[in-house]
Jmol script that loads the backbone (N, CA, C; Angstrom):
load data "model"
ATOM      1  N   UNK A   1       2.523  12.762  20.890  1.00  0.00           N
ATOM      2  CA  UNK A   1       3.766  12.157  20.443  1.00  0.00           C
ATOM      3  C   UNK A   1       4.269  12.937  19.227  1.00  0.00           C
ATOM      4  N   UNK A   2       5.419  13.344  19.186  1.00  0.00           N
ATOM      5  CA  UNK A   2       6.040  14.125  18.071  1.00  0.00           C
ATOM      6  C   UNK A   2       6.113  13.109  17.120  1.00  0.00           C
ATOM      7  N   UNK A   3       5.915  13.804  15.585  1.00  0.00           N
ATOM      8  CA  UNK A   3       6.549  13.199  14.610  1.00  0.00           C
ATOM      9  C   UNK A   3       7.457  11.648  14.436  1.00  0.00           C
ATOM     10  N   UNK A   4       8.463  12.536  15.152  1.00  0.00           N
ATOM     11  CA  UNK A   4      10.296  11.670  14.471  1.00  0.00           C
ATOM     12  C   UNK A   4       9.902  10.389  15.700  1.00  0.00           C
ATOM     13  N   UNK A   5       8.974  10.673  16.940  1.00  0.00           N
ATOM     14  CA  UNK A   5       9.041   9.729  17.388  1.00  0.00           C
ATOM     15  C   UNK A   5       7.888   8.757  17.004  1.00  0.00           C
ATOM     16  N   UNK A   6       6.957   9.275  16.605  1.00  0.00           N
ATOM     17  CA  UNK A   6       6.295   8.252  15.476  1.00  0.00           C
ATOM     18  C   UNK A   6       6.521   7.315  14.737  1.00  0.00           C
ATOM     19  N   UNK A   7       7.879   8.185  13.892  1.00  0.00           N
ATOM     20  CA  UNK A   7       9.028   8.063  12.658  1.00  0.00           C
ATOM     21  C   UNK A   7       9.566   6.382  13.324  1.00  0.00           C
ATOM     22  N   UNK A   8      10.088   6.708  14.152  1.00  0.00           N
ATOM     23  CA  UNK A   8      10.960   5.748  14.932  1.00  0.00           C
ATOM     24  C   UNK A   8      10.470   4.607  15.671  1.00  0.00           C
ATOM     25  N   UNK A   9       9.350   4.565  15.774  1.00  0.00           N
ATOM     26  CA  UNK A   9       8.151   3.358  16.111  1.00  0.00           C
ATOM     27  C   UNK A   9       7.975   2.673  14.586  1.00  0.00           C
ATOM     28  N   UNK A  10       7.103   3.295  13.768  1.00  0.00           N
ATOM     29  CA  UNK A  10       7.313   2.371  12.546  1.00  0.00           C
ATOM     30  C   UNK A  10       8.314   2.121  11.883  1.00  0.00           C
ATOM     31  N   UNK A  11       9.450   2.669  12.108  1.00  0.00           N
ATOM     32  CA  UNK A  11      10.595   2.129  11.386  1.00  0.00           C
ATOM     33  C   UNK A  11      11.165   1.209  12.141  1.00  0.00           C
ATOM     34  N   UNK A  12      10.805   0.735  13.322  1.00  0.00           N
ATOM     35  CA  UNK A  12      11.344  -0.142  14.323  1.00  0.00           C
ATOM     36  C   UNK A  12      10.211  -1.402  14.560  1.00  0.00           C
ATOM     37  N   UNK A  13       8.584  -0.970  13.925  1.00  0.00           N
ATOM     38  CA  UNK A  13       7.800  -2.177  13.559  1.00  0.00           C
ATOM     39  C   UNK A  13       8.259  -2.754  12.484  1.00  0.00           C
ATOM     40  N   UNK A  14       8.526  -1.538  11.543  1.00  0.00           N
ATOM     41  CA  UNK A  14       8.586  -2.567  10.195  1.00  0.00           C
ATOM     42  C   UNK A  14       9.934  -3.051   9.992  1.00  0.00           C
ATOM     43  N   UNK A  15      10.639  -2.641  10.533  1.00  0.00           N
ATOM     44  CA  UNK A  15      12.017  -3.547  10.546  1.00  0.00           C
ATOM     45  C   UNK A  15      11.805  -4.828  11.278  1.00  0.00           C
ATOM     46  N   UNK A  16      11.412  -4.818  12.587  1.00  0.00           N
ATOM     47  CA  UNK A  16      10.854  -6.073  13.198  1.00  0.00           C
ATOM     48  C   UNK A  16      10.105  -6.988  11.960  1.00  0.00           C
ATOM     49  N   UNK A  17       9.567  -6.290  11.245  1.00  0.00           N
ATOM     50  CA  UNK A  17       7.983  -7.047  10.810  1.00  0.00           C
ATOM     51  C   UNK A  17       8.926  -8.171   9.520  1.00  0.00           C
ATOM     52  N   UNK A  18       9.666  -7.376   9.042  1.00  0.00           N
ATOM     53  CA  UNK A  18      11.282  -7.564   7.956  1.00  0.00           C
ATOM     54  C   UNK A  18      11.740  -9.174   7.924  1.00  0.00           C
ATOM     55  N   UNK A  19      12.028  -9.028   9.417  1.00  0.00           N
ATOM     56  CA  UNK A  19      12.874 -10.604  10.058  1.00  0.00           C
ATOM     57  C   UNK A  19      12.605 -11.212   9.388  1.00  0.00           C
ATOM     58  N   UNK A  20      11.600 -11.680   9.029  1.00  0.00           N
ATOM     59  CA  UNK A  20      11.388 -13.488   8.914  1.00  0.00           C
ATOM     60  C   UNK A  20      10.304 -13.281   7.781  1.00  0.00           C
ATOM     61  N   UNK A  21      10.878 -14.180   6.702  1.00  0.00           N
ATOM     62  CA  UNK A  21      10.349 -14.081   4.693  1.00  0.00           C
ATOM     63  C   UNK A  21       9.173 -15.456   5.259  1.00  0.00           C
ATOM     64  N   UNK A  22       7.876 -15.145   5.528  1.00  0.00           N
ATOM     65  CA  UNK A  22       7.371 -16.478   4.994  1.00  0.00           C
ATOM     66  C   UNK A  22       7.024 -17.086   3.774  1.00  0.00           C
ATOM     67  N   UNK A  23       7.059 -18.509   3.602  1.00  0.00           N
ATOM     68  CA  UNK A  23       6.953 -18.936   2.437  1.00  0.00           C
ATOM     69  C   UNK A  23       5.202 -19.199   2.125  1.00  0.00           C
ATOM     70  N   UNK A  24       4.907 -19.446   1.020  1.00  0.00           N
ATOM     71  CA  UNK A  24       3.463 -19.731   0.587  1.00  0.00           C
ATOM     72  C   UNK A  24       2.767 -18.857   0.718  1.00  0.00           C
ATOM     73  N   UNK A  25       1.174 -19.211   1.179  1.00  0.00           N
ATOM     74  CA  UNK A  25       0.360 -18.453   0.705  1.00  0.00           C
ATOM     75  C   UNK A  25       0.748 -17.997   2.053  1.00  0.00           C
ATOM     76  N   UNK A  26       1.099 -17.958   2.768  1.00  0.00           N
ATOM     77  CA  UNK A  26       1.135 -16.624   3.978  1.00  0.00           C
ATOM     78  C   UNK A  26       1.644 -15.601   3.531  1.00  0.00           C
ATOM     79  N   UNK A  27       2.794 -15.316   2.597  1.00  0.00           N
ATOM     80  CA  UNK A  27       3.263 -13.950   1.515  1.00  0.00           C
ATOM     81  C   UNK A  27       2.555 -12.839   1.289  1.00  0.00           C
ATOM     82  N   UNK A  28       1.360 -13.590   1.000  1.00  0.00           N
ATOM     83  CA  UNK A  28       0.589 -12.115   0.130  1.00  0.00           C
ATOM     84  C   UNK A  28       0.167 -11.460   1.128  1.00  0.00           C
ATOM     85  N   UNK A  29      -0.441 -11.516   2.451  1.00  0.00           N
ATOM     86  CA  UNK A  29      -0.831 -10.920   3.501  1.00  0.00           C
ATOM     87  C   UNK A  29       0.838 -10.327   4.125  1.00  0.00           C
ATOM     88  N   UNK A  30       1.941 -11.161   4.043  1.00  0.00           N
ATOM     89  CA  UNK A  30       2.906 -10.456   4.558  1.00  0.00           C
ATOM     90  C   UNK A  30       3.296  -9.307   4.207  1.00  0.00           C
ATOM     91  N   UNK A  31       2.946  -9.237   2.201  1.00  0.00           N
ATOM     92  CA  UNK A  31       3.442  -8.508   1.593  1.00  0.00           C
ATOM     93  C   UNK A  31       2.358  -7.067   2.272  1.00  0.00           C
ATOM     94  N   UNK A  32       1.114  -7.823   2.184  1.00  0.00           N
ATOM     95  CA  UNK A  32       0.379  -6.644   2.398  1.00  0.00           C
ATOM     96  C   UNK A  32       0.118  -5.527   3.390  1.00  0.00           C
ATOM     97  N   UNK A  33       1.006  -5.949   4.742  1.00  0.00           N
ATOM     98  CA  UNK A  33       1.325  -5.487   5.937  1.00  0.00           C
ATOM     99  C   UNK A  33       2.257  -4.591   5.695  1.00  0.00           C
ATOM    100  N   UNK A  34       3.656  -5.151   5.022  1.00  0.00           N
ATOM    101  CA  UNK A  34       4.904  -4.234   4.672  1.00  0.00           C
ATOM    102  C   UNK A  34       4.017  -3.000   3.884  1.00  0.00           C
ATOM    103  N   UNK A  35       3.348  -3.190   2.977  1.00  0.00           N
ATOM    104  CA  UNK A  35       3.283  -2.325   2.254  1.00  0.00           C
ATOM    105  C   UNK A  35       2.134  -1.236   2.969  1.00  0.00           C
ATOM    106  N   UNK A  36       1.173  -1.821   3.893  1.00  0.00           N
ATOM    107  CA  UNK A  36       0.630  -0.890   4.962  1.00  0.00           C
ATOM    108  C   UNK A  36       1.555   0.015   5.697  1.00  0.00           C
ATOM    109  N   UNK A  37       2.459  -0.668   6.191  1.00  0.00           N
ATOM    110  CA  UNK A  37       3.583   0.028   6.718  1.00  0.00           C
ATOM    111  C   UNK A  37       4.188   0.931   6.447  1.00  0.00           C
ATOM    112  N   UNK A  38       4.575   0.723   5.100  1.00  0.00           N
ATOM    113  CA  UNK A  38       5.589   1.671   4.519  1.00  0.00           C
ATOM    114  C   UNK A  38       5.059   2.682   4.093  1.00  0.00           C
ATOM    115  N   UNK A  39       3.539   2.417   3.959  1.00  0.00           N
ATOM    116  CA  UNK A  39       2.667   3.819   3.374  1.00  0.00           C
ATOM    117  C   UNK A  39       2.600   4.438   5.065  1.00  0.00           C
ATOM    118  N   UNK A  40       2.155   3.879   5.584  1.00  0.00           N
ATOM    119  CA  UNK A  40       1.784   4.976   7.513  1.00  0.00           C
ATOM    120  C   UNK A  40       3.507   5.398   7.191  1.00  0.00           C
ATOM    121  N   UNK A  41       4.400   4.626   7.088  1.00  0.00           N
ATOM    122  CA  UNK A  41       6.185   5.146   7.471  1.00  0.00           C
ATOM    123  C   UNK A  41       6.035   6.605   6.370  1.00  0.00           C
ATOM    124  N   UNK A  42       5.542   5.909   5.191  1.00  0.00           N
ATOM    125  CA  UNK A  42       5.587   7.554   4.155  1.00  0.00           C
ATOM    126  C   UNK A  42       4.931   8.734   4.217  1.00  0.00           C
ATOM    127  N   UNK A  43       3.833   8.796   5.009  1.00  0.00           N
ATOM    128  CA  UNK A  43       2.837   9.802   5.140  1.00  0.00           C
ATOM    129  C   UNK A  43       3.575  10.822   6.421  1.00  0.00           C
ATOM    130  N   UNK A  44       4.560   9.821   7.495  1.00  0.00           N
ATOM    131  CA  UNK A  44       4.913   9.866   8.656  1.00  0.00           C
ATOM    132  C   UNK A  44       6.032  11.265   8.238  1.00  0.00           C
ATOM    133  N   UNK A  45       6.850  10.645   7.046  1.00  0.00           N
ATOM    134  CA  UNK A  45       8.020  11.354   6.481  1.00  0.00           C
ATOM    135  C   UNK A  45       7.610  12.798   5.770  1.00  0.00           C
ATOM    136  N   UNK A  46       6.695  12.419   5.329  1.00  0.00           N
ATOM    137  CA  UNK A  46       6.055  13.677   4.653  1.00  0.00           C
ATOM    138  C   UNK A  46       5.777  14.588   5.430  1.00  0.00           C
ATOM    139  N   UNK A  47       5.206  14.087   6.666  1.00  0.00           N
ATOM    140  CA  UNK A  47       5.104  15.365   7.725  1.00  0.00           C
ATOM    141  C   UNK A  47       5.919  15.805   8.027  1.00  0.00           C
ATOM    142  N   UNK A  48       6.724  15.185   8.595  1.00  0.00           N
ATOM    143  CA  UNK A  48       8.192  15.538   8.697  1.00  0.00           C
ATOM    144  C   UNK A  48       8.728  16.345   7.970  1.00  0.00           C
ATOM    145  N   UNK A  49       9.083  16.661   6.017  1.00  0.00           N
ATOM    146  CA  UNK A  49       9.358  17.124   5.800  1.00  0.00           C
ATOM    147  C   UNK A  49       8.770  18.528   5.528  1.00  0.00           C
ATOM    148  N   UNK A  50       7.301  18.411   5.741  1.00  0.00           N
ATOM    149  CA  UNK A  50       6.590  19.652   5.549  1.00  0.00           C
ATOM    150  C   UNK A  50       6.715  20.632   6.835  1.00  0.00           C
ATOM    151  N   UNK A  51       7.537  20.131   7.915  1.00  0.00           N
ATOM    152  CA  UNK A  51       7.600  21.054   9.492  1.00  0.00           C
ATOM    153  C   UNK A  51       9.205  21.426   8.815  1.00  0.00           C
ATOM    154  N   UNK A  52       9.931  20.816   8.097  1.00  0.00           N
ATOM    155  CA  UNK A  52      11.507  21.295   8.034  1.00  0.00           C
ATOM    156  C   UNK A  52      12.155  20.646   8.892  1.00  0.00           C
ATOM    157  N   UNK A  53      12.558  19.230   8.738  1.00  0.00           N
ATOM    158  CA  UNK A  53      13.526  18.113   9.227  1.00  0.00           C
ATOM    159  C   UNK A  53      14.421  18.675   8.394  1.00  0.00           C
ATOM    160  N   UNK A  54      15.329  18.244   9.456  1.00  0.00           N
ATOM    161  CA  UNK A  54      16.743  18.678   8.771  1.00  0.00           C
ATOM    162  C   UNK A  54      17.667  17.194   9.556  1.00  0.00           C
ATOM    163  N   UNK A  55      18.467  16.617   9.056  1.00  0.00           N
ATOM    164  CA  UNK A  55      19.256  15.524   9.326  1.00  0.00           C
ATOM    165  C   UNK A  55      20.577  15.578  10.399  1.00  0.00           C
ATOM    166  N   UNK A  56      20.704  15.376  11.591  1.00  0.00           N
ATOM    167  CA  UNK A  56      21.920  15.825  12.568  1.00  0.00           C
ATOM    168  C   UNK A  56      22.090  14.470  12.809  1.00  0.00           C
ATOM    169  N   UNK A  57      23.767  14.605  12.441  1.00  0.00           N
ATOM    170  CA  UNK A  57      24.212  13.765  12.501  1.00  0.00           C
ATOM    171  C   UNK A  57      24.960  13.656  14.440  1.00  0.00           C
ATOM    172  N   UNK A  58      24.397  14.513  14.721  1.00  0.00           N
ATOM    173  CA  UNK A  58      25.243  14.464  16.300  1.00  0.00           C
ATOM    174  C   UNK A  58      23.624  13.890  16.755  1.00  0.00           C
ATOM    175  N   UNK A  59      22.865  14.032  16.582  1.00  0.00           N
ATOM    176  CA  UNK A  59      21.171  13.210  17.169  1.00  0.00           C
ATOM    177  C   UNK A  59      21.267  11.761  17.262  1.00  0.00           C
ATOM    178  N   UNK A  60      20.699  11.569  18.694  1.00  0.00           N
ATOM    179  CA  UNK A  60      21.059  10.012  18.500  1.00  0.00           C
ATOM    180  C   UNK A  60      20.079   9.184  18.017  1.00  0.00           C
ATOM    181  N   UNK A  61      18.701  10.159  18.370  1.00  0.00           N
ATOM    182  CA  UNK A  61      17.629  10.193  17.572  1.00  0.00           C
ATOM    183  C   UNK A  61      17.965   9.961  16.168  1.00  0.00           C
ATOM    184  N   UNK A  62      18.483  10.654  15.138  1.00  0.00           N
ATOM    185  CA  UNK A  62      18.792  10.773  14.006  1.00  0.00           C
ATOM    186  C   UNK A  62      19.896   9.410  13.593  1.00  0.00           C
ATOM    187  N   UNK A  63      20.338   9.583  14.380  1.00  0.00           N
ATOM    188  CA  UNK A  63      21.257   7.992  13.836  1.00  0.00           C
ATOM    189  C   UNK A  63      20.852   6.812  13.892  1.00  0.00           C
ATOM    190  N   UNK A  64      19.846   6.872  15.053  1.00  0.00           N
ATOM    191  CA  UNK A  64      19.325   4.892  14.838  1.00  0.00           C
ATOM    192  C   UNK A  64      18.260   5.563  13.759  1.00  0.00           C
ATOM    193  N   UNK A  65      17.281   6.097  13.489  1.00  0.00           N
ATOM    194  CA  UNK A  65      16.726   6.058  12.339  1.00  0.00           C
ATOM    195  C   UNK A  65      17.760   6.172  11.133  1.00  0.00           C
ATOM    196  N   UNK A  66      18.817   6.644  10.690  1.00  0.00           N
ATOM    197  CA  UNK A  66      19.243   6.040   9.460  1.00  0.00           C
ATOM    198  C   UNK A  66      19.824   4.586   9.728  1.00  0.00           C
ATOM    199  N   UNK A  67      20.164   4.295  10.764  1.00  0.00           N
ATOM    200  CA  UNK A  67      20.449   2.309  10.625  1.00  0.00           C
ATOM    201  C   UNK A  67      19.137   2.334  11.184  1.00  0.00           C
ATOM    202  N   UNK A  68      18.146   2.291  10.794  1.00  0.00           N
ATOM    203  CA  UNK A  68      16.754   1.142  10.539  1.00  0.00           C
ATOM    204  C   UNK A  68      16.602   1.819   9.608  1.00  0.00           C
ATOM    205  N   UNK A  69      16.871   2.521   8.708  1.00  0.00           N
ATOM    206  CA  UNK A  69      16.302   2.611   7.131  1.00  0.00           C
ATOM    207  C   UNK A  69      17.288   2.098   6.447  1.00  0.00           C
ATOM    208  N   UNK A  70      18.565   2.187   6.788  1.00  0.00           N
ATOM    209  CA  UNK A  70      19.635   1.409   6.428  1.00  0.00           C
ATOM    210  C   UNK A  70      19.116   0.230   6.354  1.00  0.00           C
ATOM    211  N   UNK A  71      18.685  -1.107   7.319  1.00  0.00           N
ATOM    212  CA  UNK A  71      18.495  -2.422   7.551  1.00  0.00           C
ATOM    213  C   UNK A  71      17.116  -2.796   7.165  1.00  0.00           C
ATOM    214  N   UNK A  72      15.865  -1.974   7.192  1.00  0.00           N
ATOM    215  CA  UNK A  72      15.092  -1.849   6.346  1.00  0.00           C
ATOM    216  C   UNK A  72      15.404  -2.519   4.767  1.00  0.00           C
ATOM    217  N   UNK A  73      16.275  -1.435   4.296  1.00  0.00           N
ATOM    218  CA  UNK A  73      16.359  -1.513   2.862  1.00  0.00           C
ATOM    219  C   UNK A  73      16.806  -2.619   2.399  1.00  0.00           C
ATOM    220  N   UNK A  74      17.830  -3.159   3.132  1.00  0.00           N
ATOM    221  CA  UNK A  74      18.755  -4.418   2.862  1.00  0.00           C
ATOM    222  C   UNK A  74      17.432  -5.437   3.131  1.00  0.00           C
ATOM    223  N   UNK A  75      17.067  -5.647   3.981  1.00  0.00           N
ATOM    224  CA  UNK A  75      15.860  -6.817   4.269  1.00  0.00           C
ATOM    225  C   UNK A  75      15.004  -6.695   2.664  1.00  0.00           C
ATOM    226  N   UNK A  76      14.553  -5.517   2.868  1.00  0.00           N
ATOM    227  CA  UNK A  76      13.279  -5.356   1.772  1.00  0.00           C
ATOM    228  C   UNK A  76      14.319  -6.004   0.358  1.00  0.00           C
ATOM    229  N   UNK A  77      15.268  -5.595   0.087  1.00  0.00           N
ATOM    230  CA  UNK A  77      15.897  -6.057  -1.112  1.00  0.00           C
ATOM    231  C   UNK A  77      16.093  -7.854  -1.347  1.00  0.00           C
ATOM    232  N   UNK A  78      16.051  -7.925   0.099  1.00  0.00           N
ATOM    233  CA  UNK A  78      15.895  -9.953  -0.035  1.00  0.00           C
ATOM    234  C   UNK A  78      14.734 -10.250   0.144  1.00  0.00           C
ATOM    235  N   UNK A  79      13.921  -9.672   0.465  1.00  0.00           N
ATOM    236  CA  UNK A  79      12.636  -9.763   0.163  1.00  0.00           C
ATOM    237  C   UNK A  79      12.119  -9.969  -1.205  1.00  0.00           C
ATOM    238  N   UNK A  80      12.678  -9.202  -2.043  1.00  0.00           N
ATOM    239  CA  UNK A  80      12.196  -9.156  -3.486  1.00  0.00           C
ATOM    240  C   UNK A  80      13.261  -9.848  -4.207  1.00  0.00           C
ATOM    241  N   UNK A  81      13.773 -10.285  -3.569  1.00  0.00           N
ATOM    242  CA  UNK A  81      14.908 -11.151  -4.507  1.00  0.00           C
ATOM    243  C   UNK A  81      14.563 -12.697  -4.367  1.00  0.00           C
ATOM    244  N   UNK A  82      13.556 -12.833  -3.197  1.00  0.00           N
ATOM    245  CA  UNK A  82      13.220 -14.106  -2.782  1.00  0.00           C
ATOM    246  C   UNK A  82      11.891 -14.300  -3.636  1.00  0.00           C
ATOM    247  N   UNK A  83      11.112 -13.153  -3.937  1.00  0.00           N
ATOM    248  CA  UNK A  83      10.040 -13.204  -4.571  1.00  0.00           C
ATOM    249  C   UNK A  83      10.655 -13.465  -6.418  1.00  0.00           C
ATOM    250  N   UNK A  84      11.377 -12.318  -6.319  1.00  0.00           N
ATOM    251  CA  UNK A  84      12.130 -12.950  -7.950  1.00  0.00           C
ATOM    252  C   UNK A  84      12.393 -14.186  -7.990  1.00  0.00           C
ATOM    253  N   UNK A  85      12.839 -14.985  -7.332  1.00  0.00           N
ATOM    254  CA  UNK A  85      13.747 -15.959  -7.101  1.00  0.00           C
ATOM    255  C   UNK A  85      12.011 -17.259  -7.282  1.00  0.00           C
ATOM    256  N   UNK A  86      11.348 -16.858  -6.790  1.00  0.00           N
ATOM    257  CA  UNK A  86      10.008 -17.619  -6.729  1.00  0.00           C
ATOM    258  C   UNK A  86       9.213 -17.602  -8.006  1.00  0.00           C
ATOM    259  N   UNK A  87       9.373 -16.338  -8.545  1.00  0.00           N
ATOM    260  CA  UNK A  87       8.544 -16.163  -9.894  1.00  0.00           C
ATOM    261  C   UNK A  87       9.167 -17.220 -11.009  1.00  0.00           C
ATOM    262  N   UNK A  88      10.993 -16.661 -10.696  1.00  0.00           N
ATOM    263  CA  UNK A  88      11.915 -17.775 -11.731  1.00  0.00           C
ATOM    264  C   UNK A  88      11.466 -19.108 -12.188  1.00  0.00           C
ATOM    265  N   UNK A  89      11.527 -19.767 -10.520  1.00  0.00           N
ATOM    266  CA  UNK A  89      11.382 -21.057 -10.461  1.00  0.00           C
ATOM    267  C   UNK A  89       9.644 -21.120 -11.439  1.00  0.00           C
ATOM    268  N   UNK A  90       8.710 -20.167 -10.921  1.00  0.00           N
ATOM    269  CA  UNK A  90       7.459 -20.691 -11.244  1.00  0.00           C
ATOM    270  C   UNK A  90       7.288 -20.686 -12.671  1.00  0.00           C
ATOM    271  N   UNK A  91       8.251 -19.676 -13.981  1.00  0.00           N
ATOM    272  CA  UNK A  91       7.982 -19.746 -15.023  1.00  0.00           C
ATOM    273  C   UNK A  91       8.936 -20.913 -15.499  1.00  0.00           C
ATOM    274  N   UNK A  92      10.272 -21.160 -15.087  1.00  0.00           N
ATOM    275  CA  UNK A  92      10.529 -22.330 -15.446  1.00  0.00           C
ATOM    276  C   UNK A  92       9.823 -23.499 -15.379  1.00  0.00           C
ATOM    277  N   UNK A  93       8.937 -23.883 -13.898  1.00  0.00           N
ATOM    278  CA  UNK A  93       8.176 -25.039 -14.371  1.00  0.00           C
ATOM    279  C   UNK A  93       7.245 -25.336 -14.920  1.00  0.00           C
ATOM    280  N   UNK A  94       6.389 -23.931 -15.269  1.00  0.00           N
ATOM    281  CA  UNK A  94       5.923 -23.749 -16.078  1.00  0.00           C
ATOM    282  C   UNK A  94       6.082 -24.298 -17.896  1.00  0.00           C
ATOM    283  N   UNK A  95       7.319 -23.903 -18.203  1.00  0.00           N
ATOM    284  CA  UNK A  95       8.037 -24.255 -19.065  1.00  0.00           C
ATOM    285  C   UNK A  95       8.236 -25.444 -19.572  1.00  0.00           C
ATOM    286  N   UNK A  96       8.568 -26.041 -18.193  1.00  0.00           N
ATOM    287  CA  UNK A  96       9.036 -27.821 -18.180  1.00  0.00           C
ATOM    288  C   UNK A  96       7.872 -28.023 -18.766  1.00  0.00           C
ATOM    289  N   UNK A  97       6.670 -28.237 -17.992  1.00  0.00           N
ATOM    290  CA  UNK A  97       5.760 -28.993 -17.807  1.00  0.00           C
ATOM    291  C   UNK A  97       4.858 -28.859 -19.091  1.00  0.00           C
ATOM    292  N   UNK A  98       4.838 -27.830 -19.501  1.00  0.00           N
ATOM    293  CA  UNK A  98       3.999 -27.279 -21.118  1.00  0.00           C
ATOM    294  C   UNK A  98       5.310 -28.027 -21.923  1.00  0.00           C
ATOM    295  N   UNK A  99       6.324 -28.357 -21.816  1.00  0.00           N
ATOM    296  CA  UNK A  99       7.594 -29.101 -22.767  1.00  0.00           C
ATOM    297  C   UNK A  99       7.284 -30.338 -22.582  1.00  0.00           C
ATOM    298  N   UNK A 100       6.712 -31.022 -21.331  1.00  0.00           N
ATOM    299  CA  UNK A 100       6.769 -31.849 -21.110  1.00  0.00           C
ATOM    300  C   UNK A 100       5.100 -32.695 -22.031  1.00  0.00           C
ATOM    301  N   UNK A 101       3.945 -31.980 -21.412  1.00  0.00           N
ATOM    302  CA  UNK A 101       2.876 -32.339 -22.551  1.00  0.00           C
ATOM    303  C   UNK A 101       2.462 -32.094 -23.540  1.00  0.00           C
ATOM    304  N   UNK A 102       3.662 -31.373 -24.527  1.00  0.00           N
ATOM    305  CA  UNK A 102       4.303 -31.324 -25.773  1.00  0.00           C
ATOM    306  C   UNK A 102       5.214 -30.929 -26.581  1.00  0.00           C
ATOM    307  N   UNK A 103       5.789 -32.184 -26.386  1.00  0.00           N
ATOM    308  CA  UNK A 103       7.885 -32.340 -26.452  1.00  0.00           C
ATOM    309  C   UNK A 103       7.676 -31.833 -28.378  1.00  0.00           C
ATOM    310  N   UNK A 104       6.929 -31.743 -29.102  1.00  0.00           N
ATOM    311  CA  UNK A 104       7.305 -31.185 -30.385  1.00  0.00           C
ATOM    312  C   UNK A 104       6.722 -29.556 -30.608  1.00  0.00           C
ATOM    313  N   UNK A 105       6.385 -29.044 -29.645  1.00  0.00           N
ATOM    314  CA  UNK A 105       5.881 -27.628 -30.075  1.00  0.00           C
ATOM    315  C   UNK A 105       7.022 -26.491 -30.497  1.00  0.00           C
ATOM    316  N   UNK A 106       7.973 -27.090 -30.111  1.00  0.00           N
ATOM    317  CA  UNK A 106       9.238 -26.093 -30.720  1.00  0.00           C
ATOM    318  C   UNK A 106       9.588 -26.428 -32.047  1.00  0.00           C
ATOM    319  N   UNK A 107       9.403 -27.729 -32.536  1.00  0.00           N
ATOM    320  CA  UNK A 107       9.874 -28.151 -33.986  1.00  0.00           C
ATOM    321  C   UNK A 107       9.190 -27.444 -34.976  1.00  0.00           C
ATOM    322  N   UNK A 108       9.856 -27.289 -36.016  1.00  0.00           N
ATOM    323  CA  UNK A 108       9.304 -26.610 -37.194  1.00  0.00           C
ATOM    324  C   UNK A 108       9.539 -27.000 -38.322  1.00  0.00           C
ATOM    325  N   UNK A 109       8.878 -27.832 -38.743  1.00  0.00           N
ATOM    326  CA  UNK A 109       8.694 -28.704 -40.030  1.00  0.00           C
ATOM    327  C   UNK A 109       7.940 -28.843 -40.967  1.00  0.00           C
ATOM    328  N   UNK A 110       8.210 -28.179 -42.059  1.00  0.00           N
ATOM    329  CA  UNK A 110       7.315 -28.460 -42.743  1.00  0.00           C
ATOM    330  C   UNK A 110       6.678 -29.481 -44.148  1.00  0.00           C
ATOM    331  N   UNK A 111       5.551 -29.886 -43.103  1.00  0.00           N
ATOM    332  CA  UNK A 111       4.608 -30.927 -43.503  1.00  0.00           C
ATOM    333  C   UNK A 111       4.267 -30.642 -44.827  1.00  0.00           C
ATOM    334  N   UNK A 112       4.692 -31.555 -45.539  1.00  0.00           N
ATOM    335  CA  UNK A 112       3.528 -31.805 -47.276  1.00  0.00           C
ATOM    336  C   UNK A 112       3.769 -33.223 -48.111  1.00  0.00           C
ATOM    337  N   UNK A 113       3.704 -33.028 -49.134  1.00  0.00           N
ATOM    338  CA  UNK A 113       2.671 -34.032 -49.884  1.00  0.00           C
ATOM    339  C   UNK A 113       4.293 -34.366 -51.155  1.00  0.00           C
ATOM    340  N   UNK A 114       3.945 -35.388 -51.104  1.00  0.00           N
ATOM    341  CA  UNK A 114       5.291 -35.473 -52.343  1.00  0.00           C
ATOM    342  C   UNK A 114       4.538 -35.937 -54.031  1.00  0.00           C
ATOM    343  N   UNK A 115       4.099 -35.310 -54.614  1.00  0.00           N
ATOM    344  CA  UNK A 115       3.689 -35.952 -55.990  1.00  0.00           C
ATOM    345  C   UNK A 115       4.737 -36.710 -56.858  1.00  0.00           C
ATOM    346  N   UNK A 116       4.405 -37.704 -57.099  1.00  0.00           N
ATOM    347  CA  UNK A 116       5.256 -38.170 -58.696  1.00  0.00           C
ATOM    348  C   UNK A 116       4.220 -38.472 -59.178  1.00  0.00           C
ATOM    349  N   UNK A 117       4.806 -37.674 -60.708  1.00  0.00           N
ATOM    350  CA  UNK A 117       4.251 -37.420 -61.947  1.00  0.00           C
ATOM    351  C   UNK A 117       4.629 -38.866 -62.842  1.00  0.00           C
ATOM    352  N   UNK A 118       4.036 -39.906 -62.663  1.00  0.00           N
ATOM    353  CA  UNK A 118       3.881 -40.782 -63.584  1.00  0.00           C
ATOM    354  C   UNK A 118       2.744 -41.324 -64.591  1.00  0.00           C
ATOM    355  N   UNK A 119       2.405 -41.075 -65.570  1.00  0.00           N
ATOM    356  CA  UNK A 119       1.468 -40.947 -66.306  1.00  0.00           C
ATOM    357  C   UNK A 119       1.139 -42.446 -66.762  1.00  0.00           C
TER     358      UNK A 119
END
end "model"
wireframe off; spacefill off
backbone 0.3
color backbone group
């Protein structure tokens, strides 16, 4: 099997693989697949560029691989925006909840002693 058609199998798994964000602990294994992926997709490219790929835009070959790296990218970017979007929430409740079992740790007052001097 040549290269680009290698190329074009994992860029057509991992776009498949893309679809669908699961939530919870299924993530970290999801994450860890994409990122299997994208390393076999990078090693794939590297060969590629070490034989002298060159980009034709009349290849039809060449055109569905830039729309699946195209749609790739867009997925992967809501991907990590969903993960941002998860971290947010987790340091905000974080936040709450340390505010919540102690509503004075932000105050700053300072505590002392009042003498009167009456002899």
């Amino acid at each position: 099997m040549q290269l680009i058609d290698q190329l074009l199998q994992a860029s057509a798994n991992l776009f498949k693989h893309l679809g669908e964000i699961p939530k919870g602990e299924d993530r970290d294994e999801y994450i860890d697949i994409i990122n299997n992926m994208l390393d076999k997709r990078g090693t794939i490219i590297e060969d590629l560029m070490k034989e002298g790929f060159h980009f034709d835009e009349q290849n039809r070959i060449h055109r569905t691989l830039l729309e699946l790296d195209n749609g790739i990218k867009e997925r992967l970017s809501a991907i990590m925006s969903a993960v941002k979007q998860d971290m947010a929430n987790l340091q905000k409740s974080k936040k709450s909840e340390e505010q919540y079992f102690n509503p004075y740790s932000n105050v700053r007052v300072m505590d002392g002693m009042y003498y009167d001097k009456k002899n």
